[in-house]
N, C-alpha and C positions, 0 to 999 in steps of 0.2 A: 504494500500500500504506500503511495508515495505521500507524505503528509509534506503541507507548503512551509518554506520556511524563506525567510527573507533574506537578500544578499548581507543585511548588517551582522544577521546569525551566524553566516557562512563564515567569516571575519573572525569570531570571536573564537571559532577551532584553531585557529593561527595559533599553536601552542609550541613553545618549545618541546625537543626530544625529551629533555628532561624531566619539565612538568606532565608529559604526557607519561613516561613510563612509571615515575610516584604517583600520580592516579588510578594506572592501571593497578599498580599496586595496592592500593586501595581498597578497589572494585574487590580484587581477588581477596584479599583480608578479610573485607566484610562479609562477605558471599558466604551464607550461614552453608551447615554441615548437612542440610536436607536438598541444597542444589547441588551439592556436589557427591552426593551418593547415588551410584548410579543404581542400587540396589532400591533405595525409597523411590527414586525415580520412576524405577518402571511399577511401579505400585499406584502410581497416580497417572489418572485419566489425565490428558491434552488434547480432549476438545469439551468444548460445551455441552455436546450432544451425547459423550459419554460420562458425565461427571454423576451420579447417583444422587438422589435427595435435593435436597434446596430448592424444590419447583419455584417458590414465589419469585427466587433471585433470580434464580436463573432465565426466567419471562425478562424482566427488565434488564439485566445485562445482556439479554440477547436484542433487544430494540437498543438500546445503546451503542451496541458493538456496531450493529447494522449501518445506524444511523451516521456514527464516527467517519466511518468506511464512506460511504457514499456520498460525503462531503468532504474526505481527505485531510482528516484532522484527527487527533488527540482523541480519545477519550476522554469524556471528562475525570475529574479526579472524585478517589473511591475510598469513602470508610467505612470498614469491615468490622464489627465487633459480637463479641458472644463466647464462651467458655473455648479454655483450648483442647487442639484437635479436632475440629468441627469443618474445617478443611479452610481455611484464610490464605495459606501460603502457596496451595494447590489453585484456588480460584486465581491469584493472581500470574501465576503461572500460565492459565489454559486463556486468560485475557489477553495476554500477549501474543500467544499461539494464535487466538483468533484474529488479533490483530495485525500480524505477520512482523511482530517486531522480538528485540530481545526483553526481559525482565531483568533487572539487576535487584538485587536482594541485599538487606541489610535489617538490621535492628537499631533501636533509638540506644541502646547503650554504645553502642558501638561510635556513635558519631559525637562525642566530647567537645573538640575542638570546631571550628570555624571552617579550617583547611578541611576538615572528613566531608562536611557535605557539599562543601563547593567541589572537591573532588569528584563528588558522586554527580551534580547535576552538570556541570561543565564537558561530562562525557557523554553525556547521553548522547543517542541518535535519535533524529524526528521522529516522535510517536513512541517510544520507546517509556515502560512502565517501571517505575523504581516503589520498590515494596518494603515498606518502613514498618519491621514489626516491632511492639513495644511500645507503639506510635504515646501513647499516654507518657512516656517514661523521657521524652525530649527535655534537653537544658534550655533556658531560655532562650540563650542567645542561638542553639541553632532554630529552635523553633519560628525565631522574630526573621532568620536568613528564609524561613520555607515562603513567610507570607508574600513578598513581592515575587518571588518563585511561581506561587502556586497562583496566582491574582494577574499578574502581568505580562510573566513570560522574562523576568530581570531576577538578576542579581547582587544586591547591594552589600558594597564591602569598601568599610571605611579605613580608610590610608590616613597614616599618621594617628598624632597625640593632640589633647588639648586644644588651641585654639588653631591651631595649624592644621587638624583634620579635616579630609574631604569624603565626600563620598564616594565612588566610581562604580558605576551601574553595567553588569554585564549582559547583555541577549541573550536567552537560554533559546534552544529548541524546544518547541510546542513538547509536550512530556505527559504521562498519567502519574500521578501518586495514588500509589493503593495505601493506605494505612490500616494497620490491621490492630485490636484492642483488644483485651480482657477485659478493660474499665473506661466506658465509652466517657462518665459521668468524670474521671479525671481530666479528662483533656480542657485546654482551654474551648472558652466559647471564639477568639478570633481563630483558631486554629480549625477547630470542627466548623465554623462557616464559613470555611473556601473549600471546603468535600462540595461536589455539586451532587453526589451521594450519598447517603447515608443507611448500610444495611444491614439487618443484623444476621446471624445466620442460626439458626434454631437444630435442638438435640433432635436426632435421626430418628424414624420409624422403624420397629423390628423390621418389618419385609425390606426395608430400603440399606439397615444393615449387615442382612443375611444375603443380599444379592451383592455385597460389599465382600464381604467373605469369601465367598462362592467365586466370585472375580479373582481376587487376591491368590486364592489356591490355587489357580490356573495358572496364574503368573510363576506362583513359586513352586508347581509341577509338584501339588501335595494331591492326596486323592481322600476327597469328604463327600461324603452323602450330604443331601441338605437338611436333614432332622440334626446333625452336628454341627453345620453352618450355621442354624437355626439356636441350635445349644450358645453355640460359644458369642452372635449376637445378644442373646436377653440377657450377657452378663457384659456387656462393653456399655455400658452407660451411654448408650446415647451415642456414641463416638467415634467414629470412621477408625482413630488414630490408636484407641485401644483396642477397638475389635481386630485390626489388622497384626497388632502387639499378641493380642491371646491367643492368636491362630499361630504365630509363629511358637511360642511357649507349648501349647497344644503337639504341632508338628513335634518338635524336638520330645516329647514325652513320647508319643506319637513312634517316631524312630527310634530312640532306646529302648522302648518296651517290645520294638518288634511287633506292632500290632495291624500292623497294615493300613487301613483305611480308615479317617476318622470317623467314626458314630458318632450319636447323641451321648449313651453311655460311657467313651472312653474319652469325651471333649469333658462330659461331667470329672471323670475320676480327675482329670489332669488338672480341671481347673479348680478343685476342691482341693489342690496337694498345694495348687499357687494361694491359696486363701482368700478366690475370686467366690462370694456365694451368689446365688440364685437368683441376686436381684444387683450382682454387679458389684457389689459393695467390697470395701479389700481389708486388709487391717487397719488401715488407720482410719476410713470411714468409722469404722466398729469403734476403733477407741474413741471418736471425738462423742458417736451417739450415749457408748457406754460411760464416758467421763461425764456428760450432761446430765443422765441417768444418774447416776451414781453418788458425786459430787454435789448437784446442783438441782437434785430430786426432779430433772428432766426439764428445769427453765421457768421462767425465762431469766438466761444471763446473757450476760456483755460477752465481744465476741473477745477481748484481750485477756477475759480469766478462763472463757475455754482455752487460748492457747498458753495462756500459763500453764494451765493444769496438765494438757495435753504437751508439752513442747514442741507444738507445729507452733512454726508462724503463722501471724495472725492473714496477713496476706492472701499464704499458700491456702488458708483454711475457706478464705474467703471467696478467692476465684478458682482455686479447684477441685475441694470438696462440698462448698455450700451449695451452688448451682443446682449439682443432679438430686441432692439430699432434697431440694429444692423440689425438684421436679415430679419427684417420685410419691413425695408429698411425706415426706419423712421428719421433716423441718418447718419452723414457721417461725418469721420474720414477726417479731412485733414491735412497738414502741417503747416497750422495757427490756427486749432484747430477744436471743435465740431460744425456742421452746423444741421438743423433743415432743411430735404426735405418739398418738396410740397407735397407729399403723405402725407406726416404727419400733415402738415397744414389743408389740405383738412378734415381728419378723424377727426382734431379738430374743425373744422368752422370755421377757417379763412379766 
């Protein structure tokens, strides 16, 4: 797709060997361990039309894409947020794909300095998608570098000190940012209103995880029936990222036991030895519900004295076991704090 770019853009690639090969440097630095395994790689769909689940997004990124294309321009810019593994780094992956450009990948800790993202945008090519995961976790100042970035199509970098500073504004090429979130509600409000999207992406349907499964096997030349595919979904909480994790663990028990092809019954036994139960939950689910239980006669408390009691971070507790506890309906949010339902009692033996 040829995206338009103006002769002053052309000008501003005029880089030295030097600057260009510490950028590339860069790029290659950042580039998280999930683009560079060629192993997760083939595990992930790269197109839109095989990507499993996310119907609602997937409608509107597809009139987006379309629409980009057929005007020879950028996509607009994307924020992704919702519990992790729910597939954020894959969607923006198969955007590019559809866009016929490259994606460069990075995370917001990784970019510290000044030099790291001007690095990253000064390289791009027209229409080309840079995927910022962490996006909540930006420093100010690169954050304050994205907004004329993501707003103008410039880059603002002040030269010099004191009263002798100037500005000097560079032309970027037309670009997508995907931003990808845990904690949509941390971001700033000028930063989330330059997204010309905003999407969340929601926990998976069993049949939409077992056909996720069933895929994945094929990939990794294992042999499951689907009453096993089916097993080892209703205990991946929701999650493309686990369910593909338990198949492998599964496999490996799978192979040392000698047992040939995965059932229902041998995906149970192996995921009952990993301390996966019935409804997904692992140990440290179980300690936070049984410390709540236990400690704190099931709630409601604050989420800092569960993770005292518990020694998880409050954080970890927060976006990645409260969500599906969330979901399942195991948990409940109130005004005086986290309570522990009777559903969840019940599942535990209370």
């Amino acid at each position: 797709m040829a995206i338009k770019r103006s002769s002053e853009q052309g000008k501003s690639k005029n880089q030295s060997k030097g600057e260009k090969k510490q950028r590339n440097e860069l790029l290659q630095s950042n580039a998280t361990a999930e683009e560079s395994n060629s192993n997760e790689d083939s595990l992930r769909p790269h197109r839109l039309d095989d990507y499993i689940g996310q119907k609602e997004l997937k409608a509107v990124l597809s009139i987006a894409i379309t629409a980009a294309k057929q005007r020879g321009e950028a996509m607009d810019h994307l924020l992704l947020y919702g519990p992790p593994g729910l597939g954020k780094t894959t969607m923006s992956l198969i955007l590019a794909s559809e866009m016929g450009v490259q994606c460069k990948i990075t995370a917001a800790p990784a970019l510290e300095r000044p030099r790291d993202i001007t690095g990253l945008l000064v390289n791009l090519n027209p229409g080309d998608v840079l995927f910022i995961d962490e996006i909540h976790r930006l420093n100010r100042i690169t954050e304050e570098l994205l907004y004329p970035a993501m707003e103008d199509g410039r880059l603002d970098i002040t030269v010099g000190k004191g009263q002798s500073a100037k500005t000097r504004s560079i032309p970027l090429v037309p670009f997508t940012l995907v931003g990808a979130t845990t904690r949509v509600g941390s971001l700033t409000s000028p930063l989330r209103d330059r997204f010309g999207m905003i999407q969340r992406l929601q926990f998976y349907e069993l049949d939409e995880l077992t056909e996720i499964v069933l895929r994945t096997a094929q990939v990794l030349e294992t042999e499951i029936v689907l009453e096993g595919a089916k097993e080892i979904a209703a205990r991946s909480r929701g999650t493309p990222r686990i369910a593909n994790r338990l198949l492998k663990r599964v496999r490996d028990y799978t192979q040392v036991k000698e047992l040939g092809t995965i059932t229902e019954d041998i995906a149970a036994e192996a995921l009952e030895l990993f301390q996966v139960d019935q409804m997904g939950l692992d140990w440290t689910d179980r300690l936070i519900l049984n410390t709540m239980i236990d400690q704190f006669h099931g709630g409601p408390v604050g989420l800092e004295a569960v993770a005292a009691a518990t020694g998880e971070d409050s954080l970890t507790i927060e976006d990645v076991y409260e969500p599906y506890l969330l979901q399942i309906g195991f948990l409940q949010r109130t005004p005086r704090g986290r309570m522990v339902t009777d559903k969840a009692m019940q599942h535990l033996g209370y």
